[in-house]
N, C-alpha and C positions, 0 to 999 in steps of 0.2 A: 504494500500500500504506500503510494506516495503523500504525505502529509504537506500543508502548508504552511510557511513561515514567512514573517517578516526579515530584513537584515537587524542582525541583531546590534543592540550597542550596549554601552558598558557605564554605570552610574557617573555623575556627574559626578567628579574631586577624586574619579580612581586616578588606578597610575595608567593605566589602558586610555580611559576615557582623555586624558591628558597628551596622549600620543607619546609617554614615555615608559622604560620599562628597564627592567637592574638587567646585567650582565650576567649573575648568578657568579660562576668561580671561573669566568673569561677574564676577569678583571677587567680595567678600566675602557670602556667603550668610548669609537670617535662620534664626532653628531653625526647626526643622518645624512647620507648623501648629498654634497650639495648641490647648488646647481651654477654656472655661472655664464651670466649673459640666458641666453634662451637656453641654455645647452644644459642636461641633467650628465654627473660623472657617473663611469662604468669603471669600475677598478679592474686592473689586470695584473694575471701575475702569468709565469711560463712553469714555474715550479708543481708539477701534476704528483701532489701527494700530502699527507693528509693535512704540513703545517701551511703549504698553498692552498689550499682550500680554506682552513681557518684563517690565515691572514688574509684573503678577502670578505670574507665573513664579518669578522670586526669593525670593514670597514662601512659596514650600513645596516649593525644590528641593533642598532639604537632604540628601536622602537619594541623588538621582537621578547615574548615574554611572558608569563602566564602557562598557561599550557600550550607547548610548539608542537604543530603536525611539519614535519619535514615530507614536502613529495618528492618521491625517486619513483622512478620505470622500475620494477626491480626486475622486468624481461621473462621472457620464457627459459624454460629449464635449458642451463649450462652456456647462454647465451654469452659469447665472446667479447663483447663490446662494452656490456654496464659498468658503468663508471664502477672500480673495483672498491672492495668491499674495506678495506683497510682506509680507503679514504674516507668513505660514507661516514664507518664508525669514530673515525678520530673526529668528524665534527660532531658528530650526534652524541658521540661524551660527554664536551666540554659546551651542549645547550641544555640547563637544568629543566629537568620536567617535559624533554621531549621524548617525541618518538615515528617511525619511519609509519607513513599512510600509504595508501594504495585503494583503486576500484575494481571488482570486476570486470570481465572484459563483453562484450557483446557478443563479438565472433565467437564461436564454438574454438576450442583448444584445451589448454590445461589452465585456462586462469578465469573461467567463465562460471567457475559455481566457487562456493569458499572453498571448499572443501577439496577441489584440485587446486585451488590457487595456494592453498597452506602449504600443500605439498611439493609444488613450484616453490615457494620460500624457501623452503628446507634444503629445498637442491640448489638451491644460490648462492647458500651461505647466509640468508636473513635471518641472522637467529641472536646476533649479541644483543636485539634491542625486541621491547614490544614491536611488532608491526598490526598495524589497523585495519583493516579493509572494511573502510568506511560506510561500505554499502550491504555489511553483513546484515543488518537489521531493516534495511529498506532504504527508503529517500524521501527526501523534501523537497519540495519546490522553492526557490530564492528569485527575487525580482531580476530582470534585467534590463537598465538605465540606457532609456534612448533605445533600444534595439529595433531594426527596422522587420526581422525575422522571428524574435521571438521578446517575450512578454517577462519570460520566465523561464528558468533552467533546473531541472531535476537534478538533483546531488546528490551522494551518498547522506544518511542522515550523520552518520558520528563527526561528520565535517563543523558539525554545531558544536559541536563538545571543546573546539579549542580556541585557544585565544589570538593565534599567530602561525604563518605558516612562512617556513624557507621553501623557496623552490627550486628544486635539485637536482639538475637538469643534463643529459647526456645530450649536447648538440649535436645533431647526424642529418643524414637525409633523412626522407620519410615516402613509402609511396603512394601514399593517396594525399600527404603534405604537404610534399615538395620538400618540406625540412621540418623537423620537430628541435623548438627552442623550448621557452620557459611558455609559451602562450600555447603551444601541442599539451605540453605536461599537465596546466590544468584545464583546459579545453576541452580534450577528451580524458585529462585523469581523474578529476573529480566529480564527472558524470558519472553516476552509476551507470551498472552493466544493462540494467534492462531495462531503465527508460531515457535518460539522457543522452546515454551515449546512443539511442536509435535516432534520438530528436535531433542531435547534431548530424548525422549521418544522413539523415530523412531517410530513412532507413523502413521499405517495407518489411522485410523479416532479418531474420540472420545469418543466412545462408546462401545468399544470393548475391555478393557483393556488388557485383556486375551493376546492380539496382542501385547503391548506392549514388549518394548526391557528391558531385569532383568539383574541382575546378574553382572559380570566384567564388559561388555559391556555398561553396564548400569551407571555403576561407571566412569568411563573413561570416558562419556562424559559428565557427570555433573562435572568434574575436570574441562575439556575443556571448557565446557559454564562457571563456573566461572572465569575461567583465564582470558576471554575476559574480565570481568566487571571489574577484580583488575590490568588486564594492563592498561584498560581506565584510572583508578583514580590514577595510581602511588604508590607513598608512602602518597596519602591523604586518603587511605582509612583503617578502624582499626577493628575488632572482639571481639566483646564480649557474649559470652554465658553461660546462665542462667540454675541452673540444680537443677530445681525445677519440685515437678509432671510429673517424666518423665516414662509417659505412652510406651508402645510397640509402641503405633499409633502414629500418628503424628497428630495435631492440624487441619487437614484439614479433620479428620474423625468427631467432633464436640463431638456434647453426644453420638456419640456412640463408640467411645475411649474407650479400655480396662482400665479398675481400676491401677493405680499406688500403683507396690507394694517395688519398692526404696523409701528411703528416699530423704529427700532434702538433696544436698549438699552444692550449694552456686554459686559463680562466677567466672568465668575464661574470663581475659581479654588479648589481646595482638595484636600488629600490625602484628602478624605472623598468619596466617591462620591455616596452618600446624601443628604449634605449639599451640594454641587454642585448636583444634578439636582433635591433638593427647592426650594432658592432660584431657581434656573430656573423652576418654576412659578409658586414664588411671584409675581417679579417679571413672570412673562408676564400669571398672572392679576391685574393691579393695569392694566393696560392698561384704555384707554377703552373701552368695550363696542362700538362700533365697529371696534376694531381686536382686541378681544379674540375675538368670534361668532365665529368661524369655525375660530380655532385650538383654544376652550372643546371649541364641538361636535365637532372632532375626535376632539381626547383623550379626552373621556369618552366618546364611541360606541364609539367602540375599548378600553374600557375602562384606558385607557394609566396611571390611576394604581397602577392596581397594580402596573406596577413600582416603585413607591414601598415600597408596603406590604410588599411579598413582600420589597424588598431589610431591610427593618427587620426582621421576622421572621427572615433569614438574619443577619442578624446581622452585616450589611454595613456597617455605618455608623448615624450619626444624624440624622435627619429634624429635629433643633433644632439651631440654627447661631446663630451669631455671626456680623453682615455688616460687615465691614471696608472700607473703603473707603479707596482707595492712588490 
């Protein structure tokens, strides 16, 4: 049963409701991302391990607090490319009171009922932390602001249960994406399995992908379905994506993901979504055209930059950034 909710908000004079929030035992935290001139900063680092990943972290967790859902892809079983597990966990240590979320999937596979998706975790290696899968109990409907496609987006319900979410983000191609950034992960990760994510999909059943909705259409509503998860959390929630083994496929194909023929680049963090997932291209398209072909002709056949555009138009962030480098 899907149930319905408002965006929730937090008493007047918390530390939430305030847009601030402690560190826990990260020690002393920078302010929030700033921004300068029109431009929101994207911190970068090249260091791919787990105190690169924390020290971009620090740089824009200011707000983050409460009880933290961290979303990661955690992949299909034995999948080559998820962001490895020694990194995850060295962040997810040193965030008090969090722990890794996850939804069901639509398509038929191993991660489409809980109960093969638990078993998918276990074979990943998900096991140092709680993991959530948020849509074990069902989902909720949450507004969505300005949408020209939809009103409202289905969620997993335990999504309500927290106060702040990192997004954890394996940058790659994708093939119905064109590329999966931080706006794929909760786009289609915090749709639940068996209503949201058909809604985003327009999706008559589950099995027929062929049926599935591609292209602009496509793009435009996975803006929409994220906008509902990032009006839910406010300014508590932050983007960080990893741009390591970035296959054509995305992480939900497992071992059978086409061979990565980019290098690794490193990490791009920032409380700007927009700004994240624009510099992610950025820095994919600067790649030698040898390693660049394949990921190019991905994205654009798929017409994948429009999630770029559509999220500018919504009013999601800013596509001019400031690159920092930590």
């Amino acid at each position: 049963m899907t149930d319905k909710i408002e965006v929730r908000t937090f008493p007047k004079g918390s530390a939430l409701a305030a847009g601030h929030a402690t560190a826990g035992h990260l020690g002393t935290t920078t302010a929030l991302a700033a921004t300068q001139g029109n431009k929101s900063h994207v911190y970068f680092t090249r260091d791919l391990s787990g105190d690169g990943l924390l020290r971009v972290y620090l740089k824009i967790n200011a707000t983050i607090g409460g009880k933290v859902a961290i979303k990661l892809h955690t992949g299909e079983p034995h999948g080559p490319n998820i962001v490895p597990r020694e990194m995850v966990r060295a962040l997810q240590q040193h965030i008090p009171n969090s722990c890794l979320v996850e939804t069901n999937t639509f398509y038929k596979g191993q991660r489409n009922t809980t109960a093969e998706h638990r078993e998918t975790l276990k074979i990943n290696g998900w096991d140092f932390c709680p993991v959530d899968i948020m849509d074990e109990d069902g989902a909720v409907m949450i507004p969505v602001e300005g949408g020209k496609h939809f009103k409202e987006m289905s969620v997993g319900k335990h999504m309500l249960n927290y106060d702040s979410m990192v997004v954890l983000t394996h940058f790659k191609g994708h093939p119905m994406g064109g590329f999966g950034g931080s706006l794929k992960n909760i786009a289609i990760g915090c749709a639940d399995g068996a209503i949201g994510k058909k809604m985003v999909h327009a999706a008559p059943d589950d099995e027929d992908i062929s049926k599935w909705l591609t292209g602009e259409p496509f793009m435009e509503n996975m803006v929409e379905s994220a906008k509902a998860t990032i009006n839910h959390f406010g300014n508590r929630i932050v983007y960080i994506n990893v741009l390591r083994n970035m296959s054509v496929d995305c992480d939900c194909l497992g071992v059978s993901a086409a061979p990565t023929k980019a290098h690794n680049l490193g990490i791009l963090a920032s409380t700007d979504i927009l700004a994240v997932d624009q510099a992610s291209i950025d820095m994919v398209y600067k790649l030698p055209e040898a390693e660049l072909h394949d990921l190019k002709e991905r994205i654009e056949s798929r017409h994948g930059l429009r999630q770029l555009s559509y999220m500018k138009e919504m009013k999601m962030g800013r596509d001019e950034y400031e690159l920092v480098t930590v």
